[in-house]
N, CA, C and O atoms as a GROMACS GRO file, in nm:
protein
  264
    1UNK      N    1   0.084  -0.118   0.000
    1UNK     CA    2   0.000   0.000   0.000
    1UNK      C    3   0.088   0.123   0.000
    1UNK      O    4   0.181   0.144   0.079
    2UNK      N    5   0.047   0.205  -0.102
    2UNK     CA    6   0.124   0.333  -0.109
    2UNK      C    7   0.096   0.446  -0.076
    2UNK      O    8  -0.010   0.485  -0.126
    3UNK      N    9   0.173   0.550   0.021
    3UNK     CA   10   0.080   0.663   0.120
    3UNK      C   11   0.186   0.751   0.048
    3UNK      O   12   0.303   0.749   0.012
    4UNK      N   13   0.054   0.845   0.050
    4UNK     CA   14   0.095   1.001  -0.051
    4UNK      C   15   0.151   1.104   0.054
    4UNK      O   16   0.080   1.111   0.154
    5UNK      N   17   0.247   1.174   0.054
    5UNK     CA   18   0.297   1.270   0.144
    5UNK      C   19   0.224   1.402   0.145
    5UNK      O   20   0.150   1.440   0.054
    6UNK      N   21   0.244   1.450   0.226
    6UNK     CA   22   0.166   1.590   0.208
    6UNK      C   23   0.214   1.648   0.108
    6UNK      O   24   0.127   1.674   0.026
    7UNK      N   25   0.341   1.686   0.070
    7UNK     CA   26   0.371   1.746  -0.023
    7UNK      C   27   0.324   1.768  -0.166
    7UNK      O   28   0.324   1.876  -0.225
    8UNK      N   29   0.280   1.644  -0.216
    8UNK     CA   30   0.209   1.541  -0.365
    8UNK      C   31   0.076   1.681  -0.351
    8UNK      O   32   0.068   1.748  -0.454
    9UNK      N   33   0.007   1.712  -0.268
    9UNK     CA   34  -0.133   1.755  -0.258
    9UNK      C   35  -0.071   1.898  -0.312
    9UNK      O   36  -0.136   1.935  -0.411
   10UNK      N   37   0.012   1.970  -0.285
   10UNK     CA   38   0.019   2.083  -0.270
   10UNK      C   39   0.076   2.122  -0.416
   10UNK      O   40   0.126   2.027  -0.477
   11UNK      N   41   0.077   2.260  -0.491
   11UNK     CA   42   0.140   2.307  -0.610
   11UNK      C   43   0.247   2.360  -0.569
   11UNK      O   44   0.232   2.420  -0.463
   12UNK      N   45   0.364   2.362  -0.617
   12UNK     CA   46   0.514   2.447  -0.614
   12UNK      C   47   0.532   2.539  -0.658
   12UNK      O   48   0.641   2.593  -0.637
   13UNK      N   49   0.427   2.604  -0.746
   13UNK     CA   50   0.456   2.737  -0.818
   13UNK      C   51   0.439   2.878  -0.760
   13UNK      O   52   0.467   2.988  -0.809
   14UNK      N   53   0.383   2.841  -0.636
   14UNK     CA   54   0.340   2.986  -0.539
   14UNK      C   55   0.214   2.966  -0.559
   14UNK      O   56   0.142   2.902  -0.635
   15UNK      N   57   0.203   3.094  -0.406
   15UNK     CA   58   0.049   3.106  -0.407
   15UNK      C   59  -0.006   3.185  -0.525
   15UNK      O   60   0.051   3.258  -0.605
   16UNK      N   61  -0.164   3.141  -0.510
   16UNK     CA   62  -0.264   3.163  -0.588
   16UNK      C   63  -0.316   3.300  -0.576
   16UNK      O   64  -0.358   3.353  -0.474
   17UNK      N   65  -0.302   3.376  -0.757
   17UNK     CA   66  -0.328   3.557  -0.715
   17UNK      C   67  -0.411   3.515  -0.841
   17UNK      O   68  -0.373   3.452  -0.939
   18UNK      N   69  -0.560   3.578  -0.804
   18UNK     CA   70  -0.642   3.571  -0.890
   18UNK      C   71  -0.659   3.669  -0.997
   18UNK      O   72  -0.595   3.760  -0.944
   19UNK      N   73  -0.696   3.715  -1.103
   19UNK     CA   74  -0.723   3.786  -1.184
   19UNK      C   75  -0.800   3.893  -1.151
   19UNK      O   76  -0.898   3.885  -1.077
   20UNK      N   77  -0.746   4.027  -1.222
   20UNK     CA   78  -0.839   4.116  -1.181
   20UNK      C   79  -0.945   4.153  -1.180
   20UNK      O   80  -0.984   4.131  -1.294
   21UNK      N   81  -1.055   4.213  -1.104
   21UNK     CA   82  -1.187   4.224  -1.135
   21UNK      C   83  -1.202   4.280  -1.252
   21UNK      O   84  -1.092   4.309  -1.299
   22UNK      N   85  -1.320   4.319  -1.344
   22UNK     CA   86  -1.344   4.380  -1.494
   22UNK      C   87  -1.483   4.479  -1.394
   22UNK      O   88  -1.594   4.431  -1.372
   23UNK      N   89  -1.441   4.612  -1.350
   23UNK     CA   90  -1.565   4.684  -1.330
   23UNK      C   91  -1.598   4.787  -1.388
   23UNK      O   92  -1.526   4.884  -1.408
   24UNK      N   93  -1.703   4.773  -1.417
   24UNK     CA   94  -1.823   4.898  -1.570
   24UNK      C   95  -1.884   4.970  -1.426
   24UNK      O   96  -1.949   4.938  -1.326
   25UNK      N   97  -1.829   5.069  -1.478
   25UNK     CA   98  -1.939   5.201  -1.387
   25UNK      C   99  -2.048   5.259  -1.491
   25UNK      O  100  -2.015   5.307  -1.600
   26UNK      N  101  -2.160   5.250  -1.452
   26UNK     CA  102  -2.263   5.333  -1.513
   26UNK      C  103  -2.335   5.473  -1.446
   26UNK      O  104  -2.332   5.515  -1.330
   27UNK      N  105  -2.393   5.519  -1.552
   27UNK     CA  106  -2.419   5.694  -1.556
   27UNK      C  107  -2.568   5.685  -1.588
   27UNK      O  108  -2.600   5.656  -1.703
   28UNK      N  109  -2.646   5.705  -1.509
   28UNK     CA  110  -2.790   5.716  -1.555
   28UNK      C  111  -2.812   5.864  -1.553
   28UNK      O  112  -2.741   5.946  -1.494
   29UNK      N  113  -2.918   5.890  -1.622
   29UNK     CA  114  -2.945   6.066  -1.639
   29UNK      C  115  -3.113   6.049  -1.644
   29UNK      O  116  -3.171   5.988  -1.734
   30UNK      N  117  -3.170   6.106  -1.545
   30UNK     CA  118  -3.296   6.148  -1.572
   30UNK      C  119  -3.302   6.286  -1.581
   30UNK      O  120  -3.230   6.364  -1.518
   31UNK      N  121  -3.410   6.323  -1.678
   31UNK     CA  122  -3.479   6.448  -1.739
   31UNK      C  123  -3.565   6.502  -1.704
   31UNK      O  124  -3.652   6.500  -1.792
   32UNK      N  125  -3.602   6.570  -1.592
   32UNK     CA  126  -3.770   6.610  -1.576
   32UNK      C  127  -3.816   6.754  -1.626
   32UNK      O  128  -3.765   6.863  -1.652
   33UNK      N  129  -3.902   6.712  -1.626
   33UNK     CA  130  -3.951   6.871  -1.699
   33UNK      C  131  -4.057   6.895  -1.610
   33UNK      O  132  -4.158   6.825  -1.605
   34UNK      N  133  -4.031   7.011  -1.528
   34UNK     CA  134  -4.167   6.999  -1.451
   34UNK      C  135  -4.240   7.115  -1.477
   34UNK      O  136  -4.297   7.159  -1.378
   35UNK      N  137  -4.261   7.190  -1.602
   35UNK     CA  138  -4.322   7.305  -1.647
   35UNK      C  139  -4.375   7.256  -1.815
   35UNK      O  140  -4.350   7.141  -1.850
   36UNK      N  141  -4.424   7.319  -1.880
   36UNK     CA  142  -4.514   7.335  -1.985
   36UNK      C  143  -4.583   7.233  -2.003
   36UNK      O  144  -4.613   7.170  -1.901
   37UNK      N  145  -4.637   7.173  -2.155
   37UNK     CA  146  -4.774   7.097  -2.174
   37UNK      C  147  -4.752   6.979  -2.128
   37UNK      O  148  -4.829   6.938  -2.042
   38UNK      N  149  -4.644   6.895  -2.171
   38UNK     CA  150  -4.657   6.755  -2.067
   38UNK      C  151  -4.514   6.725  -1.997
   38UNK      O  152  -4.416   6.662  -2.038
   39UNK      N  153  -4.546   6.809  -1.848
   39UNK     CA  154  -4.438   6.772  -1.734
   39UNK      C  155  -4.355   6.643  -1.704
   39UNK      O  156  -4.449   6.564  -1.711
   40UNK      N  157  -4.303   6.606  -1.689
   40UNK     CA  158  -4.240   6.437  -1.638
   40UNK      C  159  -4.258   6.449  -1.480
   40UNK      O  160  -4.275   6.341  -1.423
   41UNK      N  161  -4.255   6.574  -1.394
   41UNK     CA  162  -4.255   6.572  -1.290
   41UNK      C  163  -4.380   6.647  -1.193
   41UNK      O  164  -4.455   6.740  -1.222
   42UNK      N  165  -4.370   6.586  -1.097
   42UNK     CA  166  -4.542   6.701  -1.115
   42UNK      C  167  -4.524   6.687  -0.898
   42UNK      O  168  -4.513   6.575  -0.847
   43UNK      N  169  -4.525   6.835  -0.796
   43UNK     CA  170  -4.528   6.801  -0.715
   43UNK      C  171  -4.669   6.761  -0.635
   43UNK      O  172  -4.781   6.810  -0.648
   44UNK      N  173  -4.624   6.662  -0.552
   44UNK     CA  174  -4.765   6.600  -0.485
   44UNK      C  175  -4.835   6.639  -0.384
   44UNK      O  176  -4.957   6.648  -0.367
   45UNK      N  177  -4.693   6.673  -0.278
   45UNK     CA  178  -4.737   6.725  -0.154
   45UNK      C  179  -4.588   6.832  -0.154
   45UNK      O  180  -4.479   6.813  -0.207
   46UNK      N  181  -4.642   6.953  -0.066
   46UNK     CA  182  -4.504   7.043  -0.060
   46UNK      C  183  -4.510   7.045   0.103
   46UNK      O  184  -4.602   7.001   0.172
   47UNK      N  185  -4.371   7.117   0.154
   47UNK     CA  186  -4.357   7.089   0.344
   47UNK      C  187  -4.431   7.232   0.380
   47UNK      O  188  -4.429   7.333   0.310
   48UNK      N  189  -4.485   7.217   0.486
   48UNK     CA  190  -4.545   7.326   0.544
   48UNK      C  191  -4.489   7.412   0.649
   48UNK      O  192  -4.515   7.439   0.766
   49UNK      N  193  -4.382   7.452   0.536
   49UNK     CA  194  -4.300   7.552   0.609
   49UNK      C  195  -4.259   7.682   0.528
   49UNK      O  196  -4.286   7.696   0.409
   50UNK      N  197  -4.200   7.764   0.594
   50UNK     CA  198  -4.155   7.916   0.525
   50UNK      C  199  -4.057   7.913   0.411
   50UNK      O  200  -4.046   7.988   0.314
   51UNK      N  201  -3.987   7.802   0.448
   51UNK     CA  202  -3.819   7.769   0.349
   51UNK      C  203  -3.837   7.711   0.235
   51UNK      O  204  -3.917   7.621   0.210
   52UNK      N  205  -3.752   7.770   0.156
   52UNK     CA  206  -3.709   7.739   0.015
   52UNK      C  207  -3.695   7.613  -0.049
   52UNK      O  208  -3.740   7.564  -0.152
   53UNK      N  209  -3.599   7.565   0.065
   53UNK     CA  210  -3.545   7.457   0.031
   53UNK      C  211  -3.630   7.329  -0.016
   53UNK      O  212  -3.562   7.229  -0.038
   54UNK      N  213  -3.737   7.320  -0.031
   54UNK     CA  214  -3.812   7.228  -0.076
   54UNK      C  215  -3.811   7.085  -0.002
   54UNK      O  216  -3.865   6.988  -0.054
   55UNK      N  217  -3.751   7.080   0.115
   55UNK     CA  218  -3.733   6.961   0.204
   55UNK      C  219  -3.846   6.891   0.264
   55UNK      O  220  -3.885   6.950   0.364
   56UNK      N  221  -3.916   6.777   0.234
   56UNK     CA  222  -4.019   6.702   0.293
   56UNK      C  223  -4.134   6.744   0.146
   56UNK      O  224  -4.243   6.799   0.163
   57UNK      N  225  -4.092   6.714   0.041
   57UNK     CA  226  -4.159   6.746  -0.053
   57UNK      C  227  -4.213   6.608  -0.131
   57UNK      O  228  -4.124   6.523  -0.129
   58UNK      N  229  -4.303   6.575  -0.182
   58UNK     CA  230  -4.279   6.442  -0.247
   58UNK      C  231  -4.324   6.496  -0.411
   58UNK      O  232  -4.390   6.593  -0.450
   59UNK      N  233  -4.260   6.392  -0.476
   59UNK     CA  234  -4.298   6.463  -0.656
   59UNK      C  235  -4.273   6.333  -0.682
   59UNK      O  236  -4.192   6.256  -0.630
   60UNK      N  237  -4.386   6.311  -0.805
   60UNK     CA  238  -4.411   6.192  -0.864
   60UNK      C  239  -4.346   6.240  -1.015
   60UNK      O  240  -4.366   6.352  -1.062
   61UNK      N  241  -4.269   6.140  -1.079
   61UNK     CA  242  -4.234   6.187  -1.198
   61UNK      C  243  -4.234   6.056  -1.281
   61UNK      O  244  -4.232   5.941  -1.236
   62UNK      N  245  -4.237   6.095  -1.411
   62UNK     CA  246  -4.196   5.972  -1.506
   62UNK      C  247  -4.127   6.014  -1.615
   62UNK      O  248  -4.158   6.076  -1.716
   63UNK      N  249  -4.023   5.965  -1.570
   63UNK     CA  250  -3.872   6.052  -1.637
   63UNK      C  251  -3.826   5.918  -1.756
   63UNK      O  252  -3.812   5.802  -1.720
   64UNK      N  253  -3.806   5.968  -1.906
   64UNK     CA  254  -3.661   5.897  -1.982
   64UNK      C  255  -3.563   5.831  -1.920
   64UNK      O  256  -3.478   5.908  -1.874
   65UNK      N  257  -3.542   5.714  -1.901
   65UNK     CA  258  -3.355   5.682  -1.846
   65UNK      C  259  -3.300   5.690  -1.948
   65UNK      O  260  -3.347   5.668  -2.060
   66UNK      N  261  -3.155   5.736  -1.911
   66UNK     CA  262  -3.113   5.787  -2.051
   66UNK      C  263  -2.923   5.714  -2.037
   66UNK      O  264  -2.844   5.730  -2.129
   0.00000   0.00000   0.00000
């Protein structure tokens, strides 16, 4: 009966460095138009406050992905 050494299991060439990842960044662009005959964006509810900033606003839109 013939017994395999540890060594037999293992590769000699060095450790294992895998290939590099391949990563695609993407760019989406939506368009809204929220003024003249047909808006993409339209607001629903506005915040009931003094400020500008339009914060706590909700707007429904249906925008191009582009």
């Amino acid at each position: 009966m013939a017994v395999a050494l540890c060594q037999d299991y293992y590769s000699h060439a060095g450790p294992y460095v895998p290939p590099p990842q391949k990563v695609t960044y993407l760019h989406f662009f939506l368009h809204d138009t929220r003024s003249g005959n047909n808006p993409s964006a339209v607001p629903i509810v506005s915040p009931n406050t003094t400020t500008s900033t339009g914060f706590g606003g909700v707007i429904a839109f249906d925008d191009p992905l582009t």
